[in-house]
Backbone atoms as SQL, in Angstrom:
CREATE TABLE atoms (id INTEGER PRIMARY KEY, chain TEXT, resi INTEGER, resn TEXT, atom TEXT, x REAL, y REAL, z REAL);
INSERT INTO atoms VALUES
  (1, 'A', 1, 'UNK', 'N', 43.986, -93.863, -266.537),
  (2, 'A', 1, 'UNK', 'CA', 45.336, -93.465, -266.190),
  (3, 'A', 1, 'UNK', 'C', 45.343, -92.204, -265.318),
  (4, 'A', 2, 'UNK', 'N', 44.451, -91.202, -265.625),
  (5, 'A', 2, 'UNK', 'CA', 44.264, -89.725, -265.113),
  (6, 'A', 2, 'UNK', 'C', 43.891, -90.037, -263.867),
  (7, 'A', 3, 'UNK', 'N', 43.027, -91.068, -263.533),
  (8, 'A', 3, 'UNK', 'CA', 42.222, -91.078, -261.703),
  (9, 'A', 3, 'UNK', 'C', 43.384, -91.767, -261.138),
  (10, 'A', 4, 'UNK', 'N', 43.983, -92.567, -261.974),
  (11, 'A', 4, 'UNK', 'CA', 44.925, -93.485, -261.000),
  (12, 'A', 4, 'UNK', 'C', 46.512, -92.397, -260.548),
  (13, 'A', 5, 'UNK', 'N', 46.654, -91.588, -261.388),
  (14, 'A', 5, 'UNK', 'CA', 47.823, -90.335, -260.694),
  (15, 'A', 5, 'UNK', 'C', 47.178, -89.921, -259.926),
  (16, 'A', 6, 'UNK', 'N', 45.564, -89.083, -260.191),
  (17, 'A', 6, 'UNK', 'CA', 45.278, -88.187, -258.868),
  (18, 'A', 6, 'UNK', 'C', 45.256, -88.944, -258.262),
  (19, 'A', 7, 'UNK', 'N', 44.853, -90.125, -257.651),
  (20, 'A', 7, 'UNK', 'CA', 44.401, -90.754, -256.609),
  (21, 'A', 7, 'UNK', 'C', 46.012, -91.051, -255.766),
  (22, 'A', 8, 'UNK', 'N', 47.325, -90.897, -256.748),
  (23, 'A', 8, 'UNK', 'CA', 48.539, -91.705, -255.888),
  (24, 'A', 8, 'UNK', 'C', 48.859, -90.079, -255.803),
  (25, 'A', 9, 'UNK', 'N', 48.774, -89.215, -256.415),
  (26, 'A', 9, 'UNK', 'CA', 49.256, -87.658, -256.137),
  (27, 'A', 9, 'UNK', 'C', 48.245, -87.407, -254.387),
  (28, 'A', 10, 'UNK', 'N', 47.541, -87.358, -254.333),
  (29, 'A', 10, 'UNK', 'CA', 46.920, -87.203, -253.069),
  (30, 'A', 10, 'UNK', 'C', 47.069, -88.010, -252.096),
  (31, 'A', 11, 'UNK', 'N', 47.239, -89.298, -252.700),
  (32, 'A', 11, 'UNK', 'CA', 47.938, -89.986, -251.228),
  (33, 'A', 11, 'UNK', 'C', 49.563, -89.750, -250.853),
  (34, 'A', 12, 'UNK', 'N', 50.022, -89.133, -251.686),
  (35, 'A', 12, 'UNK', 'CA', 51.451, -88.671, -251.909),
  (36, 'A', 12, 'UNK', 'C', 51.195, -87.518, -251.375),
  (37, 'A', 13, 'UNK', 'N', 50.659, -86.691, -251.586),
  (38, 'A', 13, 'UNK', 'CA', 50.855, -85.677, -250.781),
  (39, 'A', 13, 'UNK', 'C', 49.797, -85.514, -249.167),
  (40, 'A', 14, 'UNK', 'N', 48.918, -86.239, -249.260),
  (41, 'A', 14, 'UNK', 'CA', 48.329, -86.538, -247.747),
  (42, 'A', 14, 'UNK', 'C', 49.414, -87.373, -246.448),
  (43, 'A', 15, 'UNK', 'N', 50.058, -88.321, -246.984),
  (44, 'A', 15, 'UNK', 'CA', 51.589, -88.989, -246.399),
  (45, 'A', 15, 'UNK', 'C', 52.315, -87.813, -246.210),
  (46, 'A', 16, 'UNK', 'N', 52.877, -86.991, -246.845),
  (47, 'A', 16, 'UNK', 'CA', 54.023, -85.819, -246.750),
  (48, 'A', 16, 'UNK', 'C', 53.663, -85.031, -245.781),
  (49, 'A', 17, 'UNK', 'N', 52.288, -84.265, -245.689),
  (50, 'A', 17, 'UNK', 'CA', 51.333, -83.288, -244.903),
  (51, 'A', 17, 'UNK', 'C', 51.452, -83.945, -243.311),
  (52, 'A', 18, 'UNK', 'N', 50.577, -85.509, -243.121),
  (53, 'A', 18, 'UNK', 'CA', 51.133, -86.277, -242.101),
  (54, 'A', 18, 'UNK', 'C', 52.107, -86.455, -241.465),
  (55, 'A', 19, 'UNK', 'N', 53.372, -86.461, -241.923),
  (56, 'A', 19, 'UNK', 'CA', 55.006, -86.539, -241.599),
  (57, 'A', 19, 'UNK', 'C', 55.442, -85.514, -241.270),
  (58, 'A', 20, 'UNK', 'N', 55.097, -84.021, -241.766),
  (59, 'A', 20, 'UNK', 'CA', 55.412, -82.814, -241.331),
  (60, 'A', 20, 'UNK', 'C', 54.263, -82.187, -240.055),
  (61, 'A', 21, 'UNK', 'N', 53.109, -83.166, -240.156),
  (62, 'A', 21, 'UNK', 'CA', 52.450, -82.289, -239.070),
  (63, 'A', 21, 'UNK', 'C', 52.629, -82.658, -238.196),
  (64, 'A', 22, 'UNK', 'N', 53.135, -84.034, -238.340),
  (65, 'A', 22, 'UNK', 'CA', 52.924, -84.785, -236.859),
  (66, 'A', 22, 'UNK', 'C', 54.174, -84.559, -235.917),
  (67, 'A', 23, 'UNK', 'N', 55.153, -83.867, -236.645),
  (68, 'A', 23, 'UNK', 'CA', 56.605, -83.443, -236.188),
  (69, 'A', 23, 'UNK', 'C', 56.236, -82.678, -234.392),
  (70, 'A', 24, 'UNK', 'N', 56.683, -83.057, -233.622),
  (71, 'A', 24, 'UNK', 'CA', 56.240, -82.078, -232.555),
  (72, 'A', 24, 'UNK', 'C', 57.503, -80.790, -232.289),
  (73, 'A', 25, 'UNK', 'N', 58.403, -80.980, -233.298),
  (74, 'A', 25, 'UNK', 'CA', 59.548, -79.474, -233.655),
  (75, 'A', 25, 'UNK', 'C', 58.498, -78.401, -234.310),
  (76, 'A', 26, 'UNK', 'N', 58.000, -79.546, -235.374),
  (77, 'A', 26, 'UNK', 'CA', 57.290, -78.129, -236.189),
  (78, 'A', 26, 'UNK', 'C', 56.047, -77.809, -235.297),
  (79, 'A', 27, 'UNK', 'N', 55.428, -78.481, -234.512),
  (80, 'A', 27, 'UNK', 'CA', 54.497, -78.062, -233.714),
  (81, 'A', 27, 'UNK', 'C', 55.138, -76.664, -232.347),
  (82, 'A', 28, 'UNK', 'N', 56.451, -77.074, -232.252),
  (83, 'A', 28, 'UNK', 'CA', 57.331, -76.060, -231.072),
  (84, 'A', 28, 'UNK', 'C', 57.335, -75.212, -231.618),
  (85, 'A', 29, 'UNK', 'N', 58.041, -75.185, -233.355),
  (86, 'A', 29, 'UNK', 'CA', 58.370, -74.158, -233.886),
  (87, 'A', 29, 'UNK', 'C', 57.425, -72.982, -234.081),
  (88, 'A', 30, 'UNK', 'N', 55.928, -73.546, -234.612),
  (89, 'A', 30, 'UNK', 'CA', 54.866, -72.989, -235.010),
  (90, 'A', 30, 'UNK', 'C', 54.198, -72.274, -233.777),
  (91, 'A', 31, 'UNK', 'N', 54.040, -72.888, -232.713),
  (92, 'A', 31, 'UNK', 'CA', 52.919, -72.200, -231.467),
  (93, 'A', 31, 'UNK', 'C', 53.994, -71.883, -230.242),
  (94, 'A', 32, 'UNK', 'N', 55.450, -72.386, -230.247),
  (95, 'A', 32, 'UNK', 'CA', 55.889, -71.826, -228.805),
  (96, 'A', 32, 'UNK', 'C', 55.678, -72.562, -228.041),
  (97, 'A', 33, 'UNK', 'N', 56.180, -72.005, -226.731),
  (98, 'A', 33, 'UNK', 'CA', 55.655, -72.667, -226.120),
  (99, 'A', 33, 'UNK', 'C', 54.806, -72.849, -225.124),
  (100, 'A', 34, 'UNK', 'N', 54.088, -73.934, -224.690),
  (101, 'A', 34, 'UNK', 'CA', 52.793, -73.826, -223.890),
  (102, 'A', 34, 'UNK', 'C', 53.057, -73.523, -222.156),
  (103, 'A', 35, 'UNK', 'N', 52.134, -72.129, -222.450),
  (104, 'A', 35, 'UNK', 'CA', 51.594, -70.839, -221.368),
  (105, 'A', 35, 'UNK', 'C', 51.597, -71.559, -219.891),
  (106, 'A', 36, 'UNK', 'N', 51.732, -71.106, -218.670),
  (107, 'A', 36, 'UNK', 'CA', 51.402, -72.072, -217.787),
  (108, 'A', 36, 'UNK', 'C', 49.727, -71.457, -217.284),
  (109, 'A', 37, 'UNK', 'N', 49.122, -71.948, -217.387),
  (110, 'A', 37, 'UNK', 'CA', 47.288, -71.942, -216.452),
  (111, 'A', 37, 'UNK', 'C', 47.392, -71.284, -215.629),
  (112, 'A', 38, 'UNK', 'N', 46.833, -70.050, -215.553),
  (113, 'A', 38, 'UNK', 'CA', 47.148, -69.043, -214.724),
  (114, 'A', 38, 'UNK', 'C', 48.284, -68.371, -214.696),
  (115, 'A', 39, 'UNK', 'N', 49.190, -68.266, -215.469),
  (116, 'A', 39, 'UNK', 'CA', 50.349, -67.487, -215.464),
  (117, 'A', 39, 'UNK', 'C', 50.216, -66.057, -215.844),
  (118, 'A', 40, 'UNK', 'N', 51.532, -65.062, -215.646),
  (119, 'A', 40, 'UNK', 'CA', 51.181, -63.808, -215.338),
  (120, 'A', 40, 'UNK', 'C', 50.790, -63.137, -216.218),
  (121, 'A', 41, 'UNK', 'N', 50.637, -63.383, -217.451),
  (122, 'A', 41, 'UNK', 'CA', 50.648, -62.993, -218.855),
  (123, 'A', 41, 'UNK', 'C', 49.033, -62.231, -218.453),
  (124, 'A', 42, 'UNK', 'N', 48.572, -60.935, -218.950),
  (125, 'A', 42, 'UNK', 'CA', 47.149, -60.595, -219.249),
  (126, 'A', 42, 'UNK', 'C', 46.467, -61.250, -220.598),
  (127, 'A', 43, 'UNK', 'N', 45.011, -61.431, -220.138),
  (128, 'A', 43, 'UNK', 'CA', 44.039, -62.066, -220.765),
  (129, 'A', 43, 'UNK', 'C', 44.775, -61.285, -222.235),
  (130, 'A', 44, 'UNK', 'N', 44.341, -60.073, -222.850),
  (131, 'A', 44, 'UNK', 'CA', 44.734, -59.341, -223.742),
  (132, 'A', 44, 'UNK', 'C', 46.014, -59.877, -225.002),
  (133, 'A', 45, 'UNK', 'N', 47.248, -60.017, -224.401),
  (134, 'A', 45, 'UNK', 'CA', 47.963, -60.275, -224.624),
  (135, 'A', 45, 'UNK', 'C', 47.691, -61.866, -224.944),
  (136, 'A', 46, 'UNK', 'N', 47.743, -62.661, -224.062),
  (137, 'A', 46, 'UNK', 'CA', 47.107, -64.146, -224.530),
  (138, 'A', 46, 'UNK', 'C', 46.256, -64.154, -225.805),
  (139, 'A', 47, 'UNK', 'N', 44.798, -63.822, -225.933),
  (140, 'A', 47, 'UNK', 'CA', 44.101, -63.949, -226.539),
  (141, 'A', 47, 'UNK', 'C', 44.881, -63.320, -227.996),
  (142, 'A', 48, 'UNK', 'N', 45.285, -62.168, -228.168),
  (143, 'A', 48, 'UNK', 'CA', 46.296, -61.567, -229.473),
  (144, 'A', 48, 'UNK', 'C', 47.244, -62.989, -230.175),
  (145, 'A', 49, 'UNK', 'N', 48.385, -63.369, -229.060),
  (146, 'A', 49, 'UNK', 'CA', 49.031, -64.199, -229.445),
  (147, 'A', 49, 'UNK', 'C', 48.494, -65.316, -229.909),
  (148, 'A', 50, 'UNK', 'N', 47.196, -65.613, -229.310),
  (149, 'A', 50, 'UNK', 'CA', 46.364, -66.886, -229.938),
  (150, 'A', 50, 'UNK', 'C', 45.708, -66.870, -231.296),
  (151, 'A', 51, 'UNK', 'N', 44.814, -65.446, -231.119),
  (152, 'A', 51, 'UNK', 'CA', 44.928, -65.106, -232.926),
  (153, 'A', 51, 'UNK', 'C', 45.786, -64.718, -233.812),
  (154, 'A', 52, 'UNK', 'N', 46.881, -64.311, -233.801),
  (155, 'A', 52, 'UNK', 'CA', 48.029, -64.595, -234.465),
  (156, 'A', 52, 'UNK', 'C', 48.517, -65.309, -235.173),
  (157, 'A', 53, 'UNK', 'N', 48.252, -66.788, -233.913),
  (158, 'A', 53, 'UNK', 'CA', 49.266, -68.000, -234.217),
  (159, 'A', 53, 'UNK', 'C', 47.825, -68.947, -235.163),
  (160, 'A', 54, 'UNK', 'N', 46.774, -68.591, -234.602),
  (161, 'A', 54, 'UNK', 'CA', 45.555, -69.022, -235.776),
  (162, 'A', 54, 'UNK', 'C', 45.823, -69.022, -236.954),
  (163, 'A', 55, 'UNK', 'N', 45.714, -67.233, -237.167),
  (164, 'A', 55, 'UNK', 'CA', 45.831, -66.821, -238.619),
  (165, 'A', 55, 'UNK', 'C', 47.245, -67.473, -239.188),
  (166, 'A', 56, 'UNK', 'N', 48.521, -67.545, -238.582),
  (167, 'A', 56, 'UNK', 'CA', 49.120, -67.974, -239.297),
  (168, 'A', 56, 'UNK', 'C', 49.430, -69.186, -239.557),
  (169, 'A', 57, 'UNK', 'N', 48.728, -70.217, -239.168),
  (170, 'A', 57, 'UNK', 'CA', 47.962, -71.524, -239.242),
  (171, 'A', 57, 'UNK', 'C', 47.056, -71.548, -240.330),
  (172, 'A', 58, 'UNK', 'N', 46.065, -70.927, -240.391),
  (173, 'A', 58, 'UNK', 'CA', 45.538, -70.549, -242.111),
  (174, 'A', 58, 'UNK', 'C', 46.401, -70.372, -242.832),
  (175, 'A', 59, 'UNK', 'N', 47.291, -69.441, -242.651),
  (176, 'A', 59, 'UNK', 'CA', 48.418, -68.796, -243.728),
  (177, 'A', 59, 'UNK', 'C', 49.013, -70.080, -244.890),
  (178, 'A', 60, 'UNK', 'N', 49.818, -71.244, -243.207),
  (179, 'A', 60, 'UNK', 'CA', 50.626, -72.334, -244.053),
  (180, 'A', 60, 'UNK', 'C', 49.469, -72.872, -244.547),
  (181, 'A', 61, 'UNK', 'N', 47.946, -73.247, -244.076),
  (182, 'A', 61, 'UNK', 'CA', 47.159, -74.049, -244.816),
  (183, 'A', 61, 'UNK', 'C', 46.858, -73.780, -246.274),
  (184, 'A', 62, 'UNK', 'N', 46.672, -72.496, -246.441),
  (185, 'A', 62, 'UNK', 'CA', 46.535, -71.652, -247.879),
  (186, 'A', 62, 'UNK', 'C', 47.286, -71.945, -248.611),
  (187, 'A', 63, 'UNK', 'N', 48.764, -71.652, -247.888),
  (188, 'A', 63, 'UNK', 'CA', 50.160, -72.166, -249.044),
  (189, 'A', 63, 'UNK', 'C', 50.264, -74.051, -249.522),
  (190, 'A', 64, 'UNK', 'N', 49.477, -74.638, -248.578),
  (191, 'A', 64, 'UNK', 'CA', 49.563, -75.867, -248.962),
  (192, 'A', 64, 'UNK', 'C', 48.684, -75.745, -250.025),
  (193, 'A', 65, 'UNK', 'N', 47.332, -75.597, -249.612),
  (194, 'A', 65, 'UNK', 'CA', 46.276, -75.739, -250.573),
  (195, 'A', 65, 'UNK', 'C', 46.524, -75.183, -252.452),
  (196, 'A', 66, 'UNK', 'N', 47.395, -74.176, -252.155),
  (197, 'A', 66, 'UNK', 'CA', 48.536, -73.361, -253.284),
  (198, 'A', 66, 'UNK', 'C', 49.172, -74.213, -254.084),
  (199, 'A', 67, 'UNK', 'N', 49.758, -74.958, -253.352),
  (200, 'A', 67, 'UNK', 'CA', 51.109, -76.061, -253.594),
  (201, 'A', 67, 'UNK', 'C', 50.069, -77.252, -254.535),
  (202, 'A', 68, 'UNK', 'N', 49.023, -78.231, -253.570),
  (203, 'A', 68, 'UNK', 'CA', 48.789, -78.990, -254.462),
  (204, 'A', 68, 'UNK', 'C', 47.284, -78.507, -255.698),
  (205, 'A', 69, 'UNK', 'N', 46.725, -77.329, -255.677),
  (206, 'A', 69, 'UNK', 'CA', 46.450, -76.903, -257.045),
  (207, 'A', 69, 'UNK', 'C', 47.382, -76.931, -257.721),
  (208, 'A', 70, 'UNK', 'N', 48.331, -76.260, -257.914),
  (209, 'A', 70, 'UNK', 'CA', 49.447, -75.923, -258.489),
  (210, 'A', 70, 'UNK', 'C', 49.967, -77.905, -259.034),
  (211, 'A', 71, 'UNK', 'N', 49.981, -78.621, -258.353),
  (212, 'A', 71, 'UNK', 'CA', 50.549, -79.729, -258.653),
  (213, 'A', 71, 'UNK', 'C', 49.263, -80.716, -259.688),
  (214, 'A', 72, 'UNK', 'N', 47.758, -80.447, -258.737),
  (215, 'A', 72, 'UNK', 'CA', 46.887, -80.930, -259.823),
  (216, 'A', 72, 'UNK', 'C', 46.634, -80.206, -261.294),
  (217, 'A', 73, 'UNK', 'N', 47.020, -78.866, -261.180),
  (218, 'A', 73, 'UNK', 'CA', 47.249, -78.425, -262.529),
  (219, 'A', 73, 'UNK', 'C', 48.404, -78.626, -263.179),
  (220, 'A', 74, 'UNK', 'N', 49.397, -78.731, -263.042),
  (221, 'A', 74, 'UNK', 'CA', 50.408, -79.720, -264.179),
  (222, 'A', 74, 'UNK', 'C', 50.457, -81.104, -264.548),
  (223, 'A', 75, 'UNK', 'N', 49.472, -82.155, -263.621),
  (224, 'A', 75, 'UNK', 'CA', 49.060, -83.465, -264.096),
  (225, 'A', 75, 'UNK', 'C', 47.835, -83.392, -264.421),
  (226, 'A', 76, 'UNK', 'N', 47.252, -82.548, -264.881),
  (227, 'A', 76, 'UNK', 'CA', 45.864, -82.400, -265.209),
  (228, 'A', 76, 'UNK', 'C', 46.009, -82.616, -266.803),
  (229, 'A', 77, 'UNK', 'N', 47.087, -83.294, -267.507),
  (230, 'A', 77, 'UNK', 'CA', 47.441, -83.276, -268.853),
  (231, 'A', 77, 'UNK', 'C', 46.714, -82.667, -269.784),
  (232, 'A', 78, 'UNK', 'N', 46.388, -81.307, -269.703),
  (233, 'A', 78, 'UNK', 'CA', 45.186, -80.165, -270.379),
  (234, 'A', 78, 'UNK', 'C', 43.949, -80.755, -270.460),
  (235, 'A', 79, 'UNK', 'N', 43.603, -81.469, -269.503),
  (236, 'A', 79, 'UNK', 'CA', 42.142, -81.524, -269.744),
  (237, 'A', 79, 'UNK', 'C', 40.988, -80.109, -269.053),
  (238, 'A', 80, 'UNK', 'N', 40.545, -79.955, -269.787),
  (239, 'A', 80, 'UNK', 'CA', 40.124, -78.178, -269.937),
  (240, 'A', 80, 'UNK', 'C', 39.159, -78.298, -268.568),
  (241, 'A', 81, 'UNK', 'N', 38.474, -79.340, -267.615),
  (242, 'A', 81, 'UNK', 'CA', 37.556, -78.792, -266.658),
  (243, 'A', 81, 'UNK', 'C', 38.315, -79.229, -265.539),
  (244, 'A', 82, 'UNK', 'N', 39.729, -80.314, -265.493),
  (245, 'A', 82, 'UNK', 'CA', 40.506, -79.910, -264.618),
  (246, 'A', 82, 'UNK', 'C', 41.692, -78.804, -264.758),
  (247, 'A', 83, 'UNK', 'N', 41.814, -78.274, -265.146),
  (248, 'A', 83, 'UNK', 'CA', 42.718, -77.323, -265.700),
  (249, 'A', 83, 'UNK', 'C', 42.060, -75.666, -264.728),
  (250, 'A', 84, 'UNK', 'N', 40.756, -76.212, -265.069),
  (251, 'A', 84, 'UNK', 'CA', 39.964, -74.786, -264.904),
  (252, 'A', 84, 'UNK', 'C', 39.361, -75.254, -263.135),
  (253, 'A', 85, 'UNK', 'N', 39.414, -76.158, -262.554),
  (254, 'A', 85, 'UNK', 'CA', 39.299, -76.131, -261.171),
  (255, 'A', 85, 'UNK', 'C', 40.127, -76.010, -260.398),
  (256, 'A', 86, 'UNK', 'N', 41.490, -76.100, -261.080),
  (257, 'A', 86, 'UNK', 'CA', 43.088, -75.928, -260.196),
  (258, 'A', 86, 'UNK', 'C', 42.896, -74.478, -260.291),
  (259, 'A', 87, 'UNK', 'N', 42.562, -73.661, -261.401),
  (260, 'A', 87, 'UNK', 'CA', 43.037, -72.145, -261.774),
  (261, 'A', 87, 'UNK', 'C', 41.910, -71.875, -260.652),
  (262, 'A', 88, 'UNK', 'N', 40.670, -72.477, -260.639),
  (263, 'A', 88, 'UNK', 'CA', 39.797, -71.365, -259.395),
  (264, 'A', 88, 'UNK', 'C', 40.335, -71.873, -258.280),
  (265, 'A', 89, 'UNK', 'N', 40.871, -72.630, -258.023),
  (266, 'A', 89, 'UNK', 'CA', 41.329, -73.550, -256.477),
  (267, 'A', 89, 'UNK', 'C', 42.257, -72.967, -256.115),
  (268, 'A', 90, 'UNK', 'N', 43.495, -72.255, -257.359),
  (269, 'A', 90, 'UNK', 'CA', 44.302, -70.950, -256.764),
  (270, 'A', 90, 'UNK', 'C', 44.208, -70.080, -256.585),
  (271, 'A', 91, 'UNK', 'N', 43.399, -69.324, -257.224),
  (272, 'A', 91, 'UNK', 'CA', 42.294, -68.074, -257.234),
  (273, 'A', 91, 'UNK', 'C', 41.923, -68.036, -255.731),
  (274, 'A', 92, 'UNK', 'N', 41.106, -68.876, -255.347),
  (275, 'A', 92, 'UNK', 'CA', 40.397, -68.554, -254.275),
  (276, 'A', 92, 'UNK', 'C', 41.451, -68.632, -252.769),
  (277, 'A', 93, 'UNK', 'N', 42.657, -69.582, -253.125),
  (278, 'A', 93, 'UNK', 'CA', 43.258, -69.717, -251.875),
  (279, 'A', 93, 'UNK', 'C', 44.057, -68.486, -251.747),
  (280, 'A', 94, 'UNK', 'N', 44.633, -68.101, -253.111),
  (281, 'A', 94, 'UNK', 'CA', 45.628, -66.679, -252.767),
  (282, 'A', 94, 'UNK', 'C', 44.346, -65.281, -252.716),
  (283, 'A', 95, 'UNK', 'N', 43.124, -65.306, -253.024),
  (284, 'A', 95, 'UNK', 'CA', 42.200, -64.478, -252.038),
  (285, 'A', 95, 'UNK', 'C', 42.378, -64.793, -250.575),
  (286, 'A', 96, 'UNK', 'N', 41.819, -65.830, -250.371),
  (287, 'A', 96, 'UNK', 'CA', 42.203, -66.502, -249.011),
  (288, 'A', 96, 'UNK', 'C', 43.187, -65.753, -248.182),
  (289, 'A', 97, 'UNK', 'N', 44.451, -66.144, -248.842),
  (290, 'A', 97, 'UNK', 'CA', 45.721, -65.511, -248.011),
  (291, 'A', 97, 'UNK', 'C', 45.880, -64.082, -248.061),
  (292, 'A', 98, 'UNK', 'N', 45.146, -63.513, -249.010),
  (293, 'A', 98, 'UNK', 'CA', 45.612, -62.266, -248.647),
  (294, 'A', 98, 'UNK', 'C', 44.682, -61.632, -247.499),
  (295, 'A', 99, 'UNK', 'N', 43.082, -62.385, -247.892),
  (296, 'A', 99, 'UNK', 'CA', 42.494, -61.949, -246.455),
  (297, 'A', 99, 'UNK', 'C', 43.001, -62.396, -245.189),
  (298, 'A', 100, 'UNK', 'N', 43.864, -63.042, -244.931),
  (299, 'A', 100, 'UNK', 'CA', 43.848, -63.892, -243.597),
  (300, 'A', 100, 'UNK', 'C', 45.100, -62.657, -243.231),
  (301, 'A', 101, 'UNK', 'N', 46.285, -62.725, -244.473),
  (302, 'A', 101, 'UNK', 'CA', 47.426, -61.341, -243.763),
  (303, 'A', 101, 'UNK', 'C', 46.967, -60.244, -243.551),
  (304, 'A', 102, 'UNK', 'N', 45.892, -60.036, -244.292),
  (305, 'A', 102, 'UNK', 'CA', 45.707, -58.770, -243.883),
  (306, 'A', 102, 'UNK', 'C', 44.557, -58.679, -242.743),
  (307, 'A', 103, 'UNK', 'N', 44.366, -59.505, -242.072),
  (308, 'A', 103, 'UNK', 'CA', 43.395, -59.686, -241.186),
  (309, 'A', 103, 'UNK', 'C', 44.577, -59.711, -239.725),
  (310, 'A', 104, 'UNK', 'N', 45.580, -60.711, -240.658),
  (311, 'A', 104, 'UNK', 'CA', 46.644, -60.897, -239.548),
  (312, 'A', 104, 'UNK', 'C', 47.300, -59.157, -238.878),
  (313, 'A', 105, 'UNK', 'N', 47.845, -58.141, -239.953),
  (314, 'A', 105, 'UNK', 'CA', 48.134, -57.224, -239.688),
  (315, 'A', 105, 'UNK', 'C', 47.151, -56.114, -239.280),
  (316, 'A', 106, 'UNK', 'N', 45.839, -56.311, -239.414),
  (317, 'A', 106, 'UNK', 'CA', 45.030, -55.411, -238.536),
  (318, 'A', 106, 'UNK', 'C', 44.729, -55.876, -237.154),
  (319, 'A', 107, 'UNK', 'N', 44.669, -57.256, -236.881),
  (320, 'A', 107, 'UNK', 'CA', 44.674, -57.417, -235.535),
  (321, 'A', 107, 'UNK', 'C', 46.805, -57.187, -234.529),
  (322, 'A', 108, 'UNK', 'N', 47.391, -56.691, -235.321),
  (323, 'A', 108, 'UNK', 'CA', 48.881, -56.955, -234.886),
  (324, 'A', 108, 'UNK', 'C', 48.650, -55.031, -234.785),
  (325, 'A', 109, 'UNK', 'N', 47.458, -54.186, -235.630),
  (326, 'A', 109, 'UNK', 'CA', 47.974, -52.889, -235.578),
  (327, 'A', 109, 'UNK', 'C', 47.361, -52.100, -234.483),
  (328, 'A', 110, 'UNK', 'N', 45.854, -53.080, -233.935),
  (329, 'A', 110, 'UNK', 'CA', 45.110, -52.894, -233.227),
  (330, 'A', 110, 'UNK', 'C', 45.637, -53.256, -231.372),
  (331, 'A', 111, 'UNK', 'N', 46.551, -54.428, -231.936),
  (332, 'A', 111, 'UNK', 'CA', 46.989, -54.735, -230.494),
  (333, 'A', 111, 'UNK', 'C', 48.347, -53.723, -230.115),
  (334, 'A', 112, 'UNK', 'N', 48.982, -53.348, -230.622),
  (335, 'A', 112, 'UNK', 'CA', 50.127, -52.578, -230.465),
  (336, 'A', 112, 'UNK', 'C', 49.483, -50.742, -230.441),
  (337, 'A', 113, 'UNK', 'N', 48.046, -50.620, -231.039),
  (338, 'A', 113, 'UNK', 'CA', 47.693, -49.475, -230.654),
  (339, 'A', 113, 'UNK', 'C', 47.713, -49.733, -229.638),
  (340, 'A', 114, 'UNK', 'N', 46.338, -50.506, -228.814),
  (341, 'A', 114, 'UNK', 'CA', 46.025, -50.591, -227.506),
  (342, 'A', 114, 'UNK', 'C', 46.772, -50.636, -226.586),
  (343, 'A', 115, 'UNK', 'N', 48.514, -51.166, -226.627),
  (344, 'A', 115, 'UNK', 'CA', 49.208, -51.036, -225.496),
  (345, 'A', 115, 'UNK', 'C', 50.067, -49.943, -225.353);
């Protein structure tokens, strides 16, 4: 009974992930819009905005990865060694995120020194 939820919980949530990524709004929304090849913008500035929009591309990935621990640990009906791979699977992603913001805000403190 337990493999046959995870197995429809992950295709349930691999379908959802699909439908929202493939959106090309949320793709506008997320990156802007695309630079023209050779346009006047400096290298500097480009390259910043590109790691930016990276890191905060990790960011939503983290919060997903958040979302379905969080979901395999409440159908994990207390079984104690899935129970205990959701708790490190959140553990490690909200490490994750906090390195990636705060990676995000030293490259945002470094670029606004420099100009």
């Amino acid at each position: 009974m337990i493999p046959t939820i995870n197995n429809a919980t992950l295709r349930a949530s691999a379908f959802a992930f699909c439908l929202t990524a493939g959106s090309p709004v949320a793709f506008a929304d997320l990156f802007g819009e695309i630079p023209a090849i050779g346009g006047s913008d400096d290298i500097e500035t480009t390259i910043t905005d590109l790691v930016i929009k990276i890191l905060s591309l990790m960011a939503l990935i983290a919060v997903v990865v958040i979302v379905i621990a969080g979901v395999r640990l409440v159908i994990s009906q207390g079984e104690q060694e899935a129970v205990e791979k959701s708790k490190k699977t959140i553990l490690y992603a909200v490490v994750g995120l906090i390195i990636i913001l705060l990676a995000q805000a030293i490259v945002q403190f470094i670029a606004d020194f420099a100009t």
